[in-house]
N, C-alpha and C positions, 0 to 999 in steps of 0.2 A: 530652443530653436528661435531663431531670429525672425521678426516681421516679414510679412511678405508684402514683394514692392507692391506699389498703388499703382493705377491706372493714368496715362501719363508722367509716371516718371522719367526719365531721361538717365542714359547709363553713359558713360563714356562717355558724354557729347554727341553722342552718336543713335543710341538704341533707344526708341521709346516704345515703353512696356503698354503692350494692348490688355490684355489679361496674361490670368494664371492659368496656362492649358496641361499641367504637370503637377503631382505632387509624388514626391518619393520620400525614403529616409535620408537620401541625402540633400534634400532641397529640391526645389521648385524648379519649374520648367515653365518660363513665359514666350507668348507672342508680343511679338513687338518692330515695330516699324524700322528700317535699315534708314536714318533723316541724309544719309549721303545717296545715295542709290533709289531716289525716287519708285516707289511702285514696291520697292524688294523687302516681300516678309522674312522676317528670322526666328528664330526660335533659342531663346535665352538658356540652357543649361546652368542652373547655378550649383556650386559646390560650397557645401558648409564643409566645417572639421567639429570633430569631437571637441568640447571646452575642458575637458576633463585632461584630453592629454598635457603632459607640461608643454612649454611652451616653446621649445627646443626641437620636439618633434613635429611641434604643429608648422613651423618653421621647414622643416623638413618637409613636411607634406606637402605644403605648398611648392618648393623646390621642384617636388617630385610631378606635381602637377603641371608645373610651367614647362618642364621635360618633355611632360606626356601629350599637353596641347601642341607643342610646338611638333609631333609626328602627327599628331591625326592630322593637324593640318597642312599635310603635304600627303594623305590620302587623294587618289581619283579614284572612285570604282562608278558604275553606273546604278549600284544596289547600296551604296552608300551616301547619306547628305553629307554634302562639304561641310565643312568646318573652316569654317572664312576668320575668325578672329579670336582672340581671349585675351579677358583685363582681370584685374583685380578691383574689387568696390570696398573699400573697411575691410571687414573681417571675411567677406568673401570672394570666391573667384569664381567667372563665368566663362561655358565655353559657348561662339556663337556658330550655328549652323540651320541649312538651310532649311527654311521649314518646309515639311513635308505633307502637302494634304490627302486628306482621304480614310478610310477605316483602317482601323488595327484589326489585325486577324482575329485575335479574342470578339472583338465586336463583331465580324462575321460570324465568325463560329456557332457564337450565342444564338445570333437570329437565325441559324439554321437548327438549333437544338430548338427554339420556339417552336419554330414547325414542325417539330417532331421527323426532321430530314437528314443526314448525312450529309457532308461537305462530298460531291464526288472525290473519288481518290485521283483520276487523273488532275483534275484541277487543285489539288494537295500538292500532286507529285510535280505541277507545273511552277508553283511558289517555291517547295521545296529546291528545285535548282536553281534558282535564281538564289536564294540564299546558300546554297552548297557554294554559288561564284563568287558570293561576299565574301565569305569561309575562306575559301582557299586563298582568295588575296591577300584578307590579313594576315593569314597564317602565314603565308606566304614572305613577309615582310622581313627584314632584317633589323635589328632582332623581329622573331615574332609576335602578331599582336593577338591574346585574346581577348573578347568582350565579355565573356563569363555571366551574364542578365541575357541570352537567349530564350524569346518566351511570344506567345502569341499577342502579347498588349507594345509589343518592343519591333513590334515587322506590319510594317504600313502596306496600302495599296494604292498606289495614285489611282488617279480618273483613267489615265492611260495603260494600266495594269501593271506596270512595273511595281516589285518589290522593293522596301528600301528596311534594313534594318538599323533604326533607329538608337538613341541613348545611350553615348558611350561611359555611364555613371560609373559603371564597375571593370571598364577597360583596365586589363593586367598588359605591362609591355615584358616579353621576358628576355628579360636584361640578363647576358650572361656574366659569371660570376660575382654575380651581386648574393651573399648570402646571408641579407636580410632585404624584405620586400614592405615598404611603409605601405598599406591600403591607404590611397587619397580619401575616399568615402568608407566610411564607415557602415559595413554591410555586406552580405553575402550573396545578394541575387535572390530569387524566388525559391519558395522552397521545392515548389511540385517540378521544379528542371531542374533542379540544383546538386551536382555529385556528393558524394560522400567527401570526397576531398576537398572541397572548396568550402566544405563547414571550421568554425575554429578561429582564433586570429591566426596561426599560420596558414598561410597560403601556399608555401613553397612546392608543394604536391601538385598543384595546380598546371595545364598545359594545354596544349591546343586538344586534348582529347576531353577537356573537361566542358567545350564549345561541343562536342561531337554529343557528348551526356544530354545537355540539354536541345539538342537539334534534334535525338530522338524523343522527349519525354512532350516536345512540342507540336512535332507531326504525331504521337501519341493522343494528345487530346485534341487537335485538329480532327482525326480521322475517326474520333469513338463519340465527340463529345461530352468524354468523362473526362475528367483531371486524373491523374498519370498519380499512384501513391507516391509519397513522396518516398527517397533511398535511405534516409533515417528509417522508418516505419520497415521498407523493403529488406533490409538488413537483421531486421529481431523477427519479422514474419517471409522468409522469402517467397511463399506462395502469395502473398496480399495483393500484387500485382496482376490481373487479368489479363491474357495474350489477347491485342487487338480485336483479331476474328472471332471473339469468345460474343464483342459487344457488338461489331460489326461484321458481318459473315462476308458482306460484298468486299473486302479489303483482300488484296491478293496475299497470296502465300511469301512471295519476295518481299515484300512491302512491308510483310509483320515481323519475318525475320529479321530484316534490316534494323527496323525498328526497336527490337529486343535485343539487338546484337550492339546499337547503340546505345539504349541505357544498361547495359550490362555495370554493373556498382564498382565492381573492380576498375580503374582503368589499361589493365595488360588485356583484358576481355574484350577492351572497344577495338572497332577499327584503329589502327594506327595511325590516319590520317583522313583529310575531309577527301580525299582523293580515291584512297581507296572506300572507301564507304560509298562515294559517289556513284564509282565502279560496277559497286556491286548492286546498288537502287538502280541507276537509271541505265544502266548498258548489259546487264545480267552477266556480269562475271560473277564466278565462283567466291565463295568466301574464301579465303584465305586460311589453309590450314598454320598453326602458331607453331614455330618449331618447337621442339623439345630439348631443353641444357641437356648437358650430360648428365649433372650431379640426379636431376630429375628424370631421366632415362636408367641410372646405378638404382634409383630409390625404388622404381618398379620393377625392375630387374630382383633387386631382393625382397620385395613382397610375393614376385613369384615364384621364386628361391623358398619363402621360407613356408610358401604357402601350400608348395607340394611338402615337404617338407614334413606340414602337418597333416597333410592329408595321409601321406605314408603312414606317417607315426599313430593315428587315430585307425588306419585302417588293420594295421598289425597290432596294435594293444587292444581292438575287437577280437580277433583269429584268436589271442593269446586269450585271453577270458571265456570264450567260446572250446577251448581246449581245456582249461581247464574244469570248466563248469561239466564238459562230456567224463573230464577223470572223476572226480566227486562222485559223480550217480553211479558210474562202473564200482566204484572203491565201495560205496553203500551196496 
C-alpha cells in the first residue's frame, strides 16, 4: 500500500489535504480544503488497485473507474454527497465529494449501548426512510446503481438531522450485458452486512437485492445493539441468528419481520425491491406472497402423490401382517 498523503499536500492544483478522516482496504479517505471555492470542505476518496493484477487489467480498472466517476457525478439526491470531481495522482485515482459532517450511526449506536439504552425504534425507523429514498434512487438509475458497503459507519447525520449515505468505495454499476465485472477496489464490503453472494471474486450474483441484505443486517444492529451473525456463519448454523425481539422485546412485530425478511441469505427470499420492502416497514402492506413455477407446483403435487401412496401401502402391508399373524395362532 502506498503512503498516505501528508498534511498540506496539494492534489490537482486544487485540493489540499487537511488530514486523514478514512482508512479502508481500498485507500484512504481525506479532508482537505476545496483552494477554488473559498470556505468549501471536501472529502478526498482515494482509490488504490491491487499491484499484483497484471497491468492490462489494472489499466482496465481504472477505465472502469473513470465510467463510474463520471455517473455518480451526475447523482442529485438529498441523502447523498455530491460528487463534484475526480483525477488521477501516479498510481492513484480520487473521487471528490462533499464532506459530510456529523456522527455515523455506528458511533451513535455505540453510545447508546454504553448506556446500556436502546436507539428508540421510531427514531430507527426515521433514518431508515431516508435511506430506503437513497435506495430507491440509485436503484432507480439507468443502468442501476448499487453501493454494496451498506453499514452503520457508512450513513452519517448532519447537525440538521438529515441522513447522508456515504463511501461509494464498493459502488457496482450494473451494466447490462457486460459478462465480466472488473471490481475497481479490491474488497467485499463488511462482513456482518454482507450477503452470501457478494463473497468471491465473482460478483455477477450481485443486484440491487444485495443493498436490501445489508439495509436489513444494519437496522439489525441498530435496533439490538448486537452485530447481525454474519451469512457465512448463518448458513453452516442457520439458528446462530437471534430474531430481534429475542434481544429487544420493545421492537415491533413488523419491524422484526421486515427485518428477517431482509436478511433472508437466499436472495429470491428478499423483497424484490427497495420499494416493496419499504411498503411493507413503513405503510403496513402485506408481505407479498412469492408465486409458485409450475415445475415447483408438479414437484409437490408428486410428493403428495406419492405420499399417500405410501401411506396406503404402509397401511395395507399393516392389515396384511396382522392377517396373517391371526392365521398362524388359529393354524397352532
Amino acid at each position: 500500500m502506498a503512503l498516505a498523503l501528508n498534511s498540506g499536500e496539494v492534489l490537482h492544483d486544487r485540493y489540499k489535504v487537511r488530514e486523514r478522516i478514512g482508512q479502508g482496504g481500498a485507500g484512504s479517505i481525506y479532508l482537505a480544503d476545496d483552494l477554488r471555492l473559498e470556505g468549501r470542505l471536501c472529502a478526498l476518496k482515494e482509490v488504490e488497485y491491487d499491484t499484483a493484477l497484471p497491468e492490462n487489467i489494472r489499466e482496465e480498472a481504472r477505465g472502469q473507474f473513470l465510467r463510474e466517476a463520471t455517473i455518480l457525478a451526475r447523482l442529485d439526491h438529498p441523502n447523498l454527497p455530491k460528487v463534484s470531481d475526480f483525477f488521477s495522482n501516479g498510481p492513484r485515482d480520487y473521487l471528490v465529494m462533499d464532506y459530510v459532517p456529523g456522527d455515523d450511526l455506528r458511533t451513535i449506536m455505540l453510545e447508546a449501548r454504553r448506556n446500556k439504552t436502546f436507539l428508540p425504534e421510531g427514531q430507527v425507523l426515521g433514518w431508515a426512510h431516508q435511506l430506503a429514498n437513497a435506495l430507491a434512487y440509485l436503484h432507480g438509475q439507468e443502468p442501476a446503481i448499487v453501493h454494496r458497503d451498506i453499514k452503520p459507519s457508512n450513513l452519517k447525520i448532519t447537525p440538521a438531522g438529515l441522513l447522508k449515505l456515504v463511501d461509494f468505495g464498493l459502488v457496482k454499476i450494473m451494466a447490462p450485458n457486460e459478462e465480466v465485472t472488473i471490481t475497481v477496489i479490491q474488497g467485499q464490503g463488511t462482513a456482518l452486512y454482507t450477503p452470501l453472494e457478494q463473497y468471491g471474486s465473482d460478483d455477477t450474483h450481485t443486484d440491487t437485492r444485495s443493498d436490501i441484505y445489508s439495509f436489513g443486517a444494519t437496522l439489525y444492529h441498530l435496533l439490538t445493539n448486537e452485530p447481525p451473525v454474519d451469512a457465512r456463519k448463518r448458513f453452516i448454523q442457520p439458528a446462530s441468528l437471534n430474531p430481534p425481539r429475542q434481544i429487544n422485546p420493545s421492537i415491533s412485530a413488523r419491524t422484526e419481520k421486515a427485518v428477517l425478511w431482509a436478511m433472508a441469505l437466499h436472495p429470491d427470499e428478499r423483497p424484490p425491491s427497495i420499494e416493496v420492502f419499504s411498503d411493507f416497514l413503513f405503510e403496513g402492506h402485506e408481505m407479498p406472497t412469492r408465486p409458485v413455477s409450475l415445475q415447483t407446483a408438479l414437484d409437490l403435487q408428486t410428493i403428495r402423490i406419492f405420499g399417500q401412496r405410501a401411506d396406503a401401502f404402509l397401511a395395507w402391508t399393516t392389515a396384511g401382517l396382522l392377517i396373517l399373524s391371526l392365521i398362524a395362532t388359529l393354524v397352532h
